[in-house]
Every structure is written in structure tokens, then in C-alpha cells.
C-alpha positions as CSV (number, residue, x, y, z in Angstrom):
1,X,-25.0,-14.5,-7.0
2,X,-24.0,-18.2,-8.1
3,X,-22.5,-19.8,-4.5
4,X,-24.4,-19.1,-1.1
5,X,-24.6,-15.1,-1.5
6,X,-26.8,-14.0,1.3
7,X,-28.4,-10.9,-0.5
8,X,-29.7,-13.0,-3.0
9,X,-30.9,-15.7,-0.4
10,X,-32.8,-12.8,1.3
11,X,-34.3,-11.3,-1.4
12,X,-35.6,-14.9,-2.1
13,X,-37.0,-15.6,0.7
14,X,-39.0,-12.3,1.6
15,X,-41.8,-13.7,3.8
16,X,-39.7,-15.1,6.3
17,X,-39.4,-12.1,8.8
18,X,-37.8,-14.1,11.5
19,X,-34.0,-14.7,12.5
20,X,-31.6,-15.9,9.6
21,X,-28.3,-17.8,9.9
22,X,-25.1,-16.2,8.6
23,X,-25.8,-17.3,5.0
24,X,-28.9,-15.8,4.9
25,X,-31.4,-18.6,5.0
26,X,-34.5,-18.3,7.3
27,X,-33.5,-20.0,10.5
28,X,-36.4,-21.9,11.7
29,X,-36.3,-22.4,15.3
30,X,-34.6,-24.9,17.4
31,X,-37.6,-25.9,19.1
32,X,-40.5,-26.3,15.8
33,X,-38.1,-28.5,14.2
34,X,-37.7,-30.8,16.9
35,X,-41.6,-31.0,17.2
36,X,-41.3,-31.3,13.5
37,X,-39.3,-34.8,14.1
38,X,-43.0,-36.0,15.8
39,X,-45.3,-35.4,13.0
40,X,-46.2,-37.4,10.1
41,X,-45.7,-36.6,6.6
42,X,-49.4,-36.3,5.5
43,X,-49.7,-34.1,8.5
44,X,-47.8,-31.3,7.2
45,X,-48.8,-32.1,3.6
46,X,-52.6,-31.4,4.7
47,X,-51.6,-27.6,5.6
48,X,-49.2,-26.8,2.8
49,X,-51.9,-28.4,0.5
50,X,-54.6,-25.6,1.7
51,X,-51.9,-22.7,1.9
52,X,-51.5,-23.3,-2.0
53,X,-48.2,-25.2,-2.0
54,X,-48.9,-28.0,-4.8
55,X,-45.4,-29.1,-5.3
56,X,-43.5,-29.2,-2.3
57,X,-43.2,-33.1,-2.0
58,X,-41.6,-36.0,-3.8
59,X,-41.7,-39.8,-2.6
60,X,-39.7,-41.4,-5.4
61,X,-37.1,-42.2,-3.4
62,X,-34.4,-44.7,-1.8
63,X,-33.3,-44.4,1.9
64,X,-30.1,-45.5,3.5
65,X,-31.1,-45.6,7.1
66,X,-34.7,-47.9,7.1
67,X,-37.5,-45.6,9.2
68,X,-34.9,-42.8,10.4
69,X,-36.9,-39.5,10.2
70,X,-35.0,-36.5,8.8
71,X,-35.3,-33.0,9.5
72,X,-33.5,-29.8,9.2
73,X,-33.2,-26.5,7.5
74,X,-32.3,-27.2,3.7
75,X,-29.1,-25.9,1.7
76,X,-29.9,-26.5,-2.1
77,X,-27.3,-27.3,-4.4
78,X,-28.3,-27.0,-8.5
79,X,-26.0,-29.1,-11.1
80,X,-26.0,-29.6,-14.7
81,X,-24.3,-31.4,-17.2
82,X,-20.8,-31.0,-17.9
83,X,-19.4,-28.3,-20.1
84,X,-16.2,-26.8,-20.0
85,X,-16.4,-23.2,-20.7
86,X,-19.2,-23.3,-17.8
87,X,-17.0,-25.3,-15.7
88,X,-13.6,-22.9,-16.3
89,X,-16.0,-20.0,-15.5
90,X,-17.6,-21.2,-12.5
91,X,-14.3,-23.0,-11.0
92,X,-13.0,-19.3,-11.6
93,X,-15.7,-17.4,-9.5
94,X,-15.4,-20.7,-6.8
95,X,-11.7,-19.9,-6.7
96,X,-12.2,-16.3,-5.9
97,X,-14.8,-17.4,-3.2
98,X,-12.6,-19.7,-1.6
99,X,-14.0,-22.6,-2.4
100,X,-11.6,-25.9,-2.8
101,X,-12.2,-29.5,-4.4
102,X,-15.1,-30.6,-6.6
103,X,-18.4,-28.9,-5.9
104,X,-20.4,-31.2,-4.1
105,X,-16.9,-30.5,-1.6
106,X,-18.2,-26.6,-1.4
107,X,-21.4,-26.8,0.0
108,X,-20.4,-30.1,2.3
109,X,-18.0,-27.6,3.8
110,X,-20.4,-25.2,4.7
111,X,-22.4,-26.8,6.9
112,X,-23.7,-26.3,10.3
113,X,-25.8,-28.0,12.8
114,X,-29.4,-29.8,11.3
115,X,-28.5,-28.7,8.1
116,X,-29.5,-31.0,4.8
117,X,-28.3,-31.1,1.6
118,X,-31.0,-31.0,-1.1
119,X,-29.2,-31.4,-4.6
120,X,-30.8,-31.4,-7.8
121,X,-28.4,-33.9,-9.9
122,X,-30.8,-33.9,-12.6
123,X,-31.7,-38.1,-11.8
124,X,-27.5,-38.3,-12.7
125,X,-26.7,-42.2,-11.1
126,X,-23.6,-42.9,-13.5
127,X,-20.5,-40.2,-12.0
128,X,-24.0,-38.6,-10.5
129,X,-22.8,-40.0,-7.3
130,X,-22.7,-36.9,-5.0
131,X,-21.8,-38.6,-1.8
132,X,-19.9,-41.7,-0.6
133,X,-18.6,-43.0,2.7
134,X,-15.6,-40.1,3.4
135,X,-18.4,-36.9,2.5
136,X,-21.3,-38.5,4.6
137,X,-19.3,-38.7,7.3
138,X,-18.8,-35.4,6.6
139,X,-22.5,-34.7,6.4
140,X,-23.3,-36.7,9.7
141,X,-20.2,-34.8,11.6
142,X,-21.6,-31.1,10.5
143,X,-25.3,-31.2,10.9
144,X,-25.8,-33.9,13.7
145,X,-29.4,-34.5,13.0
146,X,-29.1,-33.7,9.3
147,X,-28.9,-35.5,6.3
148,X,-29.3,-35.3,2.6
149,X,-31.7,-35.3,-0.3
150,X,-30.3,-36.4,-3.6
151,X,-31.8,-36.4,-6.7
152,X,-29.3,-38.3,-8.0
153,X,-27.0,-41.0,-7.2
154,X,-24.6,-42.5,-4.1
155,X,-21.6,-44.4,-3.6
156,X,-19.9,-46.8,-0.9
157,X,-23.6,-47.3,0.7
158,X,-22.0,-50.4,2.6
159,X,-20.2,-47.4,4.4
160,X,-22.9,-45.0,4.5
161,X,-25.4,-47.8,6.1
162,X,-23.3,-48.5,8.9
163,X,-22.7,-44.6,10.2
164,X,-26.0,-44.1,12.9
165,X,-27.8,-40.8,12.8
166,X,-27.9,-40.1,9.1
167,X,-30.9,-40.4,6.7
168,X,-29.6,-39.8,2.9
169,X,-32.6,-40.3,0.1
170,X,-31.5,-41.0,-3.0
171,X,-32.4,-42.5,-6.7
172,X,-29.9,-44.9,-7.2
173,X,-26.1,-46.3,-6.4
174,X,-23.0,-46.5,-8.9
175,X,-19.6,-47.7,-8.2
176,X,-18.2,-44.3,-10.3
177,X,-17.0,-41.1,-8.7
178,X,-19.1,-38.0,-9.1
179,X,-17.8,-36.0,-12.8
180,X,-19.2,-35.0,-16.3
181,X,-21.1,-32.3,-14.5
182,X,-21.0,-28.7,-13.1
183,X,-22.9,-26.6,-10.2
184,X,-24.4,-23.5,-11.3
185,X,-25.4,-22.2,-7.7
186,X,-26.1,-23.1,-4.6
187,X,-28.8,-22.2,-1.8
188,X,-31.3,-21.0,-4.7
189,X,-34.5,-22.4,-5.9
190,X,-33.5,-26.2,-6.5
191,X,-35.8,-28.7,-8.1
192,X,-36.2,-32.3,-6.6
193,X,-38.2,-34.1,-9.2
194,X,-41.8,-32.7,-9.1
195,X,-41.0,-30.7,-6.3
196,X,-39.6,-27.5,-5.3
197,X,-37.1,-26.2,-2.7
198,X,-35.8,-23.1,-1.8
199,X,-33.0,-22.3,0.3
200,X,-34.1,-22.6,4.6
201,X,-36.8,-24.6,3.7
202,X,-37.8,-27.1,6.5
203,X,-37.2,-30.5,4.9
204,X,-39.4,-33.8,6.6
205,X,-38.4,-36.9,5.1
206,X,-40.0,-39.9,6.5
207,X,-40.9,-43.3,4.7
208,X,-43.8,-41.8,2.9
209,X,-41.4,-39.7,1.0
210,X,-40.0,-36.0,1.8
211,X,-41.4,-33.1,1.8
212,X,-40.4,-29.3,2.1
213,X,-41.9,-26.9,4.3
214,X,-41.6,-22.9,3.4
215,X,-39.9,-21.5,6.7
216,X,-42.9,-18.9,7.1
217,X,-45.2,-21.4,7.8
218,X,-42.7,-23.6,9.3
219,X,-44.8,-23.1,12.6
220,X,-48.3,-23.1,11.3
221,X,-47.8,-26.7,9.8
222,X,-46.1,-28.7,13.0
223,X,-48.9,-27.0,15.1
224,X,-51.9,-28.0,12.7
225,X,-50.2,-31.2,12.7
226,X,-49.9,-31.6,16.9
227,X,-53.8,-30.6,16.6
228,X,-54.8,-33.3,14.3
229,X,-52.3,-36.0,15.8
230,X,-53.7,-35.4,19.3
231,X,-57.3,-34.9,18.2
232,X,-56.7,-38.5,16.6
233,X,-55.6,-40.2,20.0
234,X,-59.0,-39.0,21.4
235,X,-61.3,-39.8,18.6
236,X,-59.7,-43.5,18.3
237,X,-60.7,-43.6,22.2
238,X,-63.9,-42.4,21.5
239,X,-64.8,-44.6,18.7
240,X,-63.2,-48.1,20.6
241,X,-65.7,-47.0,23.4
242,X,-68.3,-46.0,21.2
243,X,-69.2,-42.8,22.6
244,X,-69.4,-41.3,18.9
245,X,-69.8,-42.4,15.6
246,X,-67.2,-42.4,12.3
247,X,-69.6,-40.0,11.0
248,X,-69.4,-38.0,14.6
249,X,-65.5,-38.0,14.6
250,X,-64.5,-37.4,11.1
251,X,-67.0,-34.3,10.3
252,X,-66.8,-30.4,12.6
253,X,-66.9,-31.2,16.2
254,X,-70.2,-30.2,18.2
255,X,-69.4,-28.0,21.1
256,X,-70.5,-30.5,23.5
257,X,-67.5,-32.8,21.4
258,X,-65.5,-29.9,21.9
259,X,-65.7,-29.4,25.8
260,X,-65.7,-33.5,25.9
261,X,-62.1,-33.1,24.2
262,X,-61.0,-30.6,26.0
263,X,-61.6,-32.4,29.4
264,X,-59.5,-35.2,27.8
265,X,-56.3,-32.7,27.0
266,X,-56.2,-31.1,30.4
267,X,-56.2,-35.0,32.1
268,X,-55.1,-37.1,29.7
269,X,-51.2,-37.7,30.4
270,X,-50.9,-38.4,26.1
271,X,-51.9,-35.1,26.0
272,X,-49.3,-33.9,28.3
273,X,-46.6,-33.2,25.2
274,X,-49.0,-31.2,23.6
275,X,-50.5,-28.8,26.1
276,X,-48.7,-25.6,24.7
277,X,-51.5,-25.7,22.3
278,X,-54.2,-23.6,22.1
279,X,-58.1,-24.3,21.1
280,X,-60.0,-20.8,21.4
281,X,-60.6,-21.2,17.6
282,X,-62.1,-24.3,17.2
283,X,-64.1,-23.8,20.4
284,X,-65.4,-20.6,19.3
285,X,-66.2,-22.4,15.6
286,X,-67.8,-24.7,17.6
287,X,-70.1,-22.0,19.8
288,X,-71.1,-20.2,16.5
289,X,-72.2,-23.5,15.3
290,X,-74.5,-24.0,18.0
291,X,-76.0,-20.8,17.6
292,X,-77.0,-21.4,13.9
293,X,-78.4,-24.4,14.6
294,X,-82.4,-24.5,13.4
């Protein structure tokens, strides 16, 4: 139950009903996390805010790669403070697992393609220093498109700055190796300062901070997040031509808003991207509103 057991990652994560990787975390398609790369960070926050999901973010943060957006499926690593009954113990059960090196070394070593690591070091910056030049390489090699999240500390970030397609966040950098602690488990519920990450997750990290998307409504957010980002090319079109007001474009469309927009989509070639998307909801929201009218 302590390192990467898949029955305990599936009976943690019983909502997503989807495909799953070997380990057992929720494997988000291919294709929503790439449109995931296109959408801002308040974007998905706005869904996940309204599903109930209050503490899913955290934007105290440094980055190593300026702007670089990060995505990917999330494998959570929890540490703690050194002790060394704990650490004979859990060395022990590593041992048996296969695992070799220091622990930040075992869950490095599992990683696949758009995988990030999200580590809880507890805010550790002196030996908290879970990566350095040699294990981002590592990190950048494995997952391609993946990165890390670090609530703790990094190392040789004159390497790490200079190896293109990585995004690490992190809270600080120390010139000491990683020691004094332990890893109680990894890919279970892991805590990133006020927020909370399990296992699969979809992490978005962008400059406003990162945030981490449940895999079960992996999908729902990136589309409710296409909608309002292409909704927002039209209504700043509207508004430079003053066809509607701010009052018009920021409250429920009228229908005759509605069919207006949806004449833009089918033509507009910025709309092209987004044409898998669908509008019979909001265009039948918009009908019943008509109807009520006085």
C-alpha cells in the first residue's frame, strides 16, 4: 500500500470509469490533455470552482522555464522528516519492491510519457532539494511534455534552465543534496500547500500558478474552457464594433446573440480549432428564455 500499489490507486480514484495506465492511475486521454495545453488557468479553475473543488490550486510558486505551460497526468510523491526506524522500515518494503537509490530515485524511475511529478516535501529547501541537473534530465527524458511540481526545494538550476521542454515549479534553491527525510508513499493523496492532489490528476501549471484537475472531469473542464475562450474572441469583436454592450456580452446571451454567434463559429476561421464543440444547451437555454419573456 506505501509505493505505487495499483489496488489502492483504484480504489482511490473510484469515479474515474475510463482507461487506467499500468499503475492504476486514471489515464486521461491523449487528446484532452493536449487541448488542455490551450486553456488558461482561470478557465479550468471557473469549472472546478462550481463542481465543489475549493482546493485544487496553488500559485505560490517559482518556475525554471519562464511562460512554458505544463501538463500531464500527476504521480504524487508524500515525504516527511527524517526518522530512522521509519526509514529502516520503508527502505525494507522499497527493497522488496525493487526499488534502488534514494526515494525521489523510485518514482523518477517510474515514469512514462506526460507524466509529472507532484511531491509534497513539506516547504523542505535545505537537503529538501528533490531534483538537480542529472534527475531532471531524467524527468524531461521519461515524460517528454512532463515536468514537476515541488513543494519543496531544487538544485543545479543553472543546469535545469538550460534543458528545453521542461517546466519544474518549485519554492526555493539550495546548494545541499536531498537527506534528513523519508517517503511514506507514493501516488496517494499528496498535499501541495493549500492544495490537494491525487494520483492521475490532470496537473495545468501556467504563470498564474498550477492547478489540479480530477481525471473525471478532466473533459468537462478543457471543453467549458474552449466555450468560454472562443465565446471571448467573438464578444471582443462584438464589443470593438459595438454591436453589443459590456452589459450585453458579460450577462446570458439572447437567442438572437446566440444564432449571431453561432453564424460567427461555422465562418470564422478562429473558430476552426474549436468546431468539435457543441451548443444545443446554451441555444436551447437561450429559446426557453425567449419564451419567458413578459
Amino acid at each position: 500500500m506505501f509505493f505505487n500499489d495499483p489496488e489502492t490507486i483504484v480504489r482511490l480514484t473510484p469515479e474515474w470509469t475510463g482507461e487506467r495506465l499500468p499503475d492504476g492511475r486514471p489515464k486521461v486521454s491523449d487528446d484532452v490533455l493536449r487541448r488542455m495545453r490551450k486553456i488558461t488557468f482561470e478557465e479550468a479553475w471557473g469549472t472546478l470552482w462550481q463542481l465543489g473543488y475549493r482546493n485544487n490550486w496553488e500559485c505560490d510558486f517559482k518556475m525554471t522555464h519562464g511562460d512554458n505551460i505544463l501538463v500531464g497526468r500527476a504521480v504524487t510523491a508524500v515525504m516527511m522528516p527524517f526518522r530512522p526506524d521509519l526509514d529502516k522500515a520503508l527502505r525494507d518494503i522499497g527493497g522488496q519492491e525493487g526499488h534502488v537509490g534514494f526515494y525521489n530515485q523510485w518514482v523518477i524511475d517510474s515514469l512514462v510519457e506526460d507524466d509529472v511529478v507532484v511531491v509534497d516535501l513539506y516547504d523542505k529547501i535545505f537537503e529538501g532539494t528533490y531534483v538537480g541537473g542529472n534527475l531532471s534530465t531524467a524527468i524531461r527524458t521519461r515524460t517528454k511534455r512532463g515536468g514537476a511540481v515541488i513543494w519543496g526545494g531544487v538544485r543545479d538550476l543553472q543546469q535545469i534552465v538550460k534543458i528545453d521542454g521542461l517546466q519544474i515549479y518549485y519554492r526555493g534553491t539550495d546548494p545541499t543534496g536531498i537527506g534528513n527525510c523519508v517517503m511514506t508513499g507514493y501516488n496517494l493523496p499528496c498535499r501541495i500547500g493549500q492544495a490537494a492532489c491525487m494520483p492521475g490528476d490532470v496537473v495545468l501549471g501556467t504563470l498564474s500558478g498550477v492547478i489540479f484537475i480530477p481525471a473525471q472531469h478532466a473533459e468537462q473542464v478543457v471543453e467549458n474552457a474552449e466555450k468560454s475562450h472562443v465565446r471571448d474572441i467573438f464578444g471582443f469583436d462584438r464589443l470593438q464594433s459595438k454591436t453589443y454592450t459590456t452589459a450585453q456580452i458579460d450577462t446570458r446571451w439572447t437567442l438572437a446573440m446566440m444564432e449571431d454567434f453561432l453564424n460567427w463559429f461555422e465562418t470564422d476561421p478562429r473558430a476552426e480549432e474549436y468546431r468539435h464543440l457543441k451548443w444545443d444547451k446554451e441555444m436551447d437555454e437561450a429559446r426557453q428564455a425567449e419564451q419567458e419573456k413578459p
